[in-house]
N, C-alpha and C positions, 0 to 999 in steps of 0.2 A: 504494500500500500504506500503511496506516495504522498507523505504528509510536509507543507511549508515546517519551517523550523521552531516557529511558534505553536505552530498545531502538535509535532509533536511532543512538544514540551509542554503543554499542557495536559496530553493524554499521560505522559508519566507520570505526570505529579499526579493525575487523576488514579494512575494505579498503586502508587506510592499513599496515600491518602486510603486508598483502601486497604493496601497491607495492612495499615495502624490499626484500622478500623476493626478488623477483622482478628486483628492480635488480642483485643480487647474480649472477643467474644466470650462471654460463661459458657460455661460446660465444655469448649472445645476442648475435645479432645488433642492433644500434642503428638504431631506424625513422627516417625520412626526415624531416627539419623538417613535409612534408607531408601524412605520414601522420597524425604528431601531431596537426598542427592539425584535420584532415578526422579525427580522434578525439575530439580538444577539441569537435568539434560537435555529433558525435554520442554524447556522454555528455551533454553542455547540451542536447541535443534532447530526451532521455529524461528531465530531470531529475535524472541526475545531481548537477550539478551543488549544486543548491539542496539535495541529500540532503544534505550536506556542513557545511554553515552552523550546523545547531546542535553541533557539533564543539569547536571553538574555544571558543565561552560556554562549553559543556559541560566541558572539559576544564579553564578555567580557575577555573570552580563548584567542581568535585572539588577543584581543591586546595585551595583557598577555605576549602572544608568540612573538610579533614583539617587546617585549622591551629585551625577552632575549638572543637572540645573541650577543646584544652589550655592554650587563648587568646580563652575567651568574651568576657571584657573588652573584646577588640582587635576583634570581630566591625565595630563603625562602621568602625575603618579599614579592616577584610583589604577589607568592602565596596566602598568608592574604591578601591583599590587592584584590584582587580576591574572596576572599570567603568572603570580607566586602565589596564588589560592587552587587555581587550576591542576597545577602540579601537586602541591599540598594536598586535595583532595581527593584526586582523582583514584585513590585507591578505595574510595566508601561505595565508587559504583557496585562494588561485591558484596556490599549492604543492602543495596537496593534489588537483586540477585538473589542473596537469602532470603529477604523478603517475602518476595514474589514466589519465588520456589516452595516454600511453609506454607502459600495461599493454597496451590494448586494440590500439595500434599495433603492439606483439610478437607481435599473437593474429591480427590481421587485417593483408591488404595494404592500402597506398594508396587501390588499385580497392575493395575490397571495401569500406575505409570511406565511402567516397567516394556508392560503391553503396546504402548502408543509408544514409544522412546522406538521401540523394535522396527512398529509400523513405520516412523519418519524415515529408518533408517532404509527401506525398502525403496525400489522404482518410485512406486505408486504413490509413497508418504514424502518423498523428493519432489515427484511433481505438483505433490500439493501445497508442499511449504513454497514452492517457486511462481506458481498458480494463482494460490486461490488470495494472494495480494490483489495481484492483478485483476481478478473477478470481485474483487471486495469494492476496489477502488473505483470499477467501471459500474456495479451496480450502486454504490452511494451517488455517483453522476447522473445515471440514469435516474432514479430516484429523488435527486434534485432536480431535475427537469423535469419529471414529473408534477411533483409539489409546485414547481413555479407556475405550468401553464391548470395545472387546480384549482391554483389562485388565482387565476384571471377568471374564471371559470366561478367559483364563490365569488369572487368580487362585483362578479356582474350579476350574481343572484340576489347580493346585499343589496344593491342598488334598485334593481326590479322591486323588492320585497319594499326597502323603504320608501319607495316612489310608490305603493300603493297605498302606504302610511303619509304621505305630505311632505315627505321628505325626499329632496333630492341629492345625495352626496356627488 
């Protein structure tokens, strides 16, 4: 799937925000060192993992940028200062990794990851990790062109309906 840099920098935080969420839960049961791992594989098989990476620059940019509107001067330094947090950090994306991997270990058994890890590793599990981006990404387009010409579509119902009511939008 082909996400702008901001789009997918919000879908990670959105799935980063659900790890947490999710860690919280009562009564979860805590998966197996080896479920984890045999999850850890199979979010790295899908590419997971690499969705993740532009996170950390991303999140350390944003702040970057919120300090220089009222600190244009300092923009040379927040920059260093930026490209020595980047490196500094860049080892917690393995944080965000186990995370992710503890969610799917909640949602699947051992076997069951173990099972799909096998599948990707096949023909058939290749061409879908390779694939089905591409069909994701063409049907949300389709799907947005959809919805748009829907809406002209309601819009001009809105308009009929309240022009029977005295209203003309």
């Amino acid at each position: 799937m082909t996400f702008r840099p901001l789009n997918r920098l919000a879908l990670a935080a959105t799935l980063i925000a659900a790890c947490l969420a999710s860690a919280g839960i009562a009564g979860a049961q805590a998966p197996t060192p080896a479920a984890v791992a045999a999850a850890k594989e199979l979010v790295s098989l899908k590419g997971g993992a690499a969705m993740f990476d532009p996170l950390i620059p991303g999140v350390i940019e944003s702040v970057k940028n919120a300090f220089v509107p009222t600190n244009p001067q300092l923009t040379p330094q927040l920059n260093e200062v930026a490209n020595l947090l980047r490196k500094e950090y860049d080892s917690k994306r393995a944080e965000i990794l186990d995370g992710v991997s503890k969610i799917y270990a909640q949602h699947f058994t051992e076997q069951e990851l173990k099972d799909l890890v096998a599948f990707y590793k096949t023909p058939l599990g290749k061409k879908m990790i390779t694939e089905e981006p591409l069909a994701l990404d063409q049907s949300l387009k389709a799907a947005q062109s959809w919805a748009t010409q829907f809406s002209d579509v309601v819009m001009e119902r809105f308009r009929v309906e309240m022009k029977k009511r005295g209203a003309n939008l």
